[in-house]
Each structure stands twice: as C-alpha cells, then as structure tokens.
C-alpha positions, 0 to 999 in steps of 0.5 A: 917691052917691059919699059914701054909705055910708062912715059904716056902712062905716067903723062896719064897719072900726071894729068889725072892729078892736076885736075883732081888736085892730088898732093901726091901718088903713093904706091907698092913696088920699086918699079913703079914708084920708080917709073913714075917718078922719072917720067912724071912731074917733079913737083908731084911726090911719088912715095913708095909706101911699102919697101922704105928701106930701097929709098934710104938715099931721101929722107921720108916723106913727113905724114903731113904730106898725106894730110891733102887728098892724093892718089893710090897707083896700083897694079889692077891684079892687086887689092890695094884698097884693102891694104889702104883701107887701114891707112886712109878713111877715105878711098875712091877708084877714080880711073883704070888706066892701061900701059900700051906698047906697040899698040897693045895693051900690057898692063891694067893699073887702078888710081884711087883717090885716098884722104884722110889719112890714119897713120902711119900710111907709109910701112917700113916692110 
C-alpha cells in the first residue's frame, strides 16, 4: 500500500489549489514531490524545495514562481512551518488531508498556504 492513495490524495491538493488560487506546491522529500507531480495537474508546478540535485534532468524553477501564493505539502509527523518560517512571511495551514487506501487511513499530510516569499525558498540540500 505504500502507492495507494495518492491519486485521490493528489485530486484533493489539485482542487484545494484551484479554489485558493495556489501558483505552485512546494514540498520536502522525492516521494512526494514525485507522486503529486504524476498524478496532479500538469499546469500546477510541484517543486521539491530540499534535495534539488535529484531534479537536475529540469531546470530550476526562478524565485519569481514563489512571487504568487501557493501551498506547502507536507508529511503532518514533520514541523514543516518552522522549516518554512525563514522562506515566506507568510504561512497559514489550510487543510489536513489523509491519504486512504482499502478504506483506511495510512497517512496524514498538512497543506499550508505560503506567501511572501524571502528567498532563497528552494535549498540545494
């Protein structure tokens, strides 16, 4: 079960960004940012802020992508607002959202709302 889930997950994010007008989701962690990315909308730029050098194959995004509002999408075990505090000035949780599969619950995920953005936002870690 380790896959199972992100598509409607994914459908979740994708709706919550269309309504709130997010320009992009940025993330931690390859799975995720990589699950989004296939199953979420293409014309929605999933960024993986830390770990850049597992995306060399695209070129980096420009900070001027982080000049709209967008989401954060993390893991709910992780303090992602304090690792974002330093990278926007502002940062609201908007929603929890569970990834199920077969029926239960196997993840809890936080999507804040991030603007005003103090660069650098993205890490080369």
């Amino acid at each position: 079960m380790r896959f199972g889930g992100w598509r409607e997950l994914t459908r979740q994010v994708d709706q919550l960004a269309r309504q709130r007008g997010a320009a992009f989701v940025v993330t931690v962690g390859y799975p995720a940012t990589s699950l989004l990315t296939y199953y979420g909308d293409p014309t929605l730029p999933v960024v993986q802020r830390d770990q850049r050098q597992r995306w060399l194959f695209q070129d980096s995004p420009s900070e001027a992508l982080f000049e709209a509002p967008g989401f954060a999408f993390i893991d709910a075990d992780r303090d992602f607002a304090a690792e974002l505090a330093p990278h926007f000035a502002r940062l609201e949780e908007i929603a929890r959202l569970q990834r199920r599969a077969n029926g239960r619950a196997m993840e809890t995920y936080v999507v804040y709302r991030v603007a005003d953005p103090i660069p650098p936002v993205l890490s080369g870690e």
